[in-house]
Each structure stands twice: as structure tokens, then as C-alpha cells.
N, C-alpha and C positions, 0 to 999 in steps of 0.2 A: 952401382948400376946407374947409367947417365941415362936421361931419360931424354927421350925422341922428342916429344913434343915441346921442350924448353925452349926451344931457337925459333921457333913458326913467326913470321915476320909478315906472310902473304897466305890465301889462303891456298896456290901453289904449293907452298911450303909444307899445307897440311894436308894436302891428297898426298902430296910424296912422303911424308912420314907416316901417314894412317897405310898407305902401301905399304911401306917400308914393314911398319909394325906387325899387316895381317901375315905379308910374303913368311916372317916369322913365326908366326903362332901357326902358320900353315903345316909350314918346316917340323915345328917342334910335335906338334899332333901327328901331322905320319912317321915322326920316330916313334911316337910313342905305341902308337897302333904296331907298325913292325915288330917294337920289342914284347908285346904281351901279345900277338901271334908265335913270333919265336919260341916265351914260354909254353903257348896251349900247346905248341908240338913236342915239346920234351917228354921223352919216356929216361928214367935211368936206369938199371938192374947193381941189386947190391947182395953181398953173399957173408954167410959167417965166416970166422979166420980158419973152417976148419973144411969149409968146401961141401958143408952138408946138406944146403937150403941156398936155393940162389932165387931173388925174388925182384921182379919187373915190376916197377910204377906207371903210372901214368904223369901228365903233369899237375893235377891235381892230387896226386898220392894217392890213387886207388889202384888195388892191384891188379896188374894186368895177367902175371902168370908165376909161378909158384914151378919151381924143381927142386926136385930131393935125388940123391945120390942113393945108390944102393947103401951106404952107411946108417942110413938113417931106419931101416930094417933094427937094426941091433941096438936103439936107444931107448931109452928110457925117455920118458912122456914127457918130463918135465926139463931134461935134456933138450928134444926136439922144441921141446916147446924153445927153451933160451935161442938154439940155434937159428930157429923161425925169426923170434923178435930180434937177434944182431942181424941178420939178413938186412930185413925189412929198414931196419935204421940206419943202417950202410947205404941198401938204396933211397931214402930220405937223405942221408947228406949229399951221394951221388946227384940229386935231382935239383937239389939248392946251388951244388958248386957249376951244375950245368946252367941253373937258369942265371947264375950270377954271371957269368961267362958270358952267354944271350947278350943280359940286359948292355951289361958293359961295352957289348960293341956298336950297340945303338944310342946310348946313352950318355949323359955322362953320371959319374958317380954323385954328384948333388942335387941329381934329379929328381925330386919328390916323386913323379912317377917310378924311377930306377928303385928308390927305396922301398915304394909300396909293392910293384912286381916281387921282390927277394922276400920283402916282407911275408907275404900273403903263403910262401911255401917257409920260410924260416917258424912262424907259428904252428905247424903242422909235425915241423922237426926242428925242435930245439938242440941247440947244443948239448951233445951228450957229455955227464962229469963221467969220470971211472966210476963203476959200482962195485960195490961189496959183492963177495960172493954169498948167496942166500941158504 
């Protein structure tokens, strides 16, 4: 990174880089605001593989609304239950690959802000391994 104020020769030279620099940080602050308003608006919905439980977030991962299929009648508790929690983590990745999507159009990808935006729902929803069945 070259750095602006190397060459200052007048002090002309440094209203027009100290310009130069704010017009920047100006720039870079209302992407940044853009892209973590984009996030607060994301909602995702994620559903199990089996269509039993379809479940709406918010963008902070709180649930906004919860549907069950007449299948879910005929299940066993602990059934419903799994079907509930893959929902729920389906829309958790849903929510991450939206807000990663957001960030990226405002951002760029080395953006320490872009990082902590993805960051801050990536914590909430980690990467899932396969599990065992229980």
C-alpha cells in the first residue's frame, strides 16, 4: 500500500492528500454502513430434507416463524424434534450464504469489516460435520 502522504512537497500538497485520504475513509464507511444494513434486513427460511418443519430467521437468527406439514401429526417427539433442529440449521446456512452474498456486493472479500459482518452470523451457525445417527 503506497502511502499518500510520502510525496507532500507544499503544504497544497497536503490539503490535497488529506482530501484525497478523507474522500476515502468517507467512501469506505458508507460501504461499510450499506453492507451491515443489508445484513439487518436478511430474513432466510430453511426446511428438513423431508419437508416437515420449514423454519424463518431473522437476521440475527431469531425465529421468526415455525411451519409443520400435516406429517408431523404422525411423529414421534424425538423425530420432530431432529426435523425441527435440520430445519433450523438449513436456515442458519441459508442466512450466512445470504449475508455473504450482501456483504460481497458491497465489499470487498479482504475487508475486515466484510469478515466480521459473515463472521458475527458464521458463530451462531457453524459449519455442520455429518452426524451419526443417535
Amino acid at each position: 500500500m503506497d502511502n499518500p502522504f510520502a510525496n507532500i512537497s507544499s503544504p497544497g500538497d497536503a490539503r490535497a492528500a488529506l482530501a484525497d485520504w478523507k474522500e476515502r475513509a468517507d467512501q469506505r464507511a458508507a460501504e461499510a454502513i450499506a453492507a451491515s444494513e443489508a445484513v439487518q434486513e436478511l430474513t432466510a427460511v430453511g426446511q428438513d430434507a423431508n419437508g416437515v418443519v420449514a423454519v424463518k430467521l431473522n437476521s440475527s437468527g431469531a425465529i421468526m416463524e415455525v411451519r409443520f406439514s400435516t406429517d408431523m401429526q404422525r411423529m414421534q417427539p424425538r423425530h420432530a424434534e431432529r426435523q425441527f433442529m435440520e430445519a433450523y440449521g438449513n436456515a442458519g446456512q441459508a442466512l450466512m450464504r445470504a449475508a455473504q452474498a450482501a456483504v460481497s456486493e458491497r465489499l470487498p472479500d479482504s475487508s475486515p469489516t466484510a469478515r466480521a459482518l459473515v463472521d458475527s452470523i458464521k458463530m451462531r451457525f457453524p459449519e455442520r460435520e455429518e452426524e451419526d445417527e443417535v
